[in-house]
C-alpha positions, 0 to 999 in steps of 0.5 A: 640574237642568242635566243634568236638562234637557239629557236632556230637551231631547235627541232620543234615537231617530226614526222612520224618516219624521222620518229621511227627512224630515230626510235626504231620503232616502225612506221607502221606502228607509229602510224596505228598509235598515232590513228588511235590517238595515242599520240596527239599529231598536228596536220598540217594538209596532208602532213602529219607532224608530232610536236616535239613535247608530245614526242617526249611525253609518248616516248617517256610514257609510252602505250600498251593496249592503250593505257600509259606503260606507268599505269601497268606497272605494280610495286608489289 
């Protein structure tokens, strides 16, 4: 019953504008990172949805001109 009500209760994908407004980041920009593939969406008829995994993985990672922020940085 516990594992039962913990999948329930967890959040397992969001919508590209409950991401923005739970980022800041804007829709539009959500939406342009997401159309280049920088973010890996699930759709679902119209629907767009982010899995909360790959939420995390962009979010931690990040983009810049299409490269990881992690590969940009230098230890110099």
């Amino acid at each position: 019953m516990q594992v039962l009500k913990s999948i329930t209760n967890q959040k397992m994908a969001w919508s590209l504008a409950e991401i923005a407004e739970a980022t800041g980041l804007s829709l539009n920009f959500l939406r342009y990172e997401e159309r280049r593939g920088n973010i890996k969406s699930v759709r679902f008829g119209r629907r767009v949805l982010i899995l909360n995994d790959e939420m995390r993985r962009y979010l931690t990672e990040g983009s810049v001109g299409g490269q990881s922020l992690e590969s940009g940085i230098s230890n110099e």
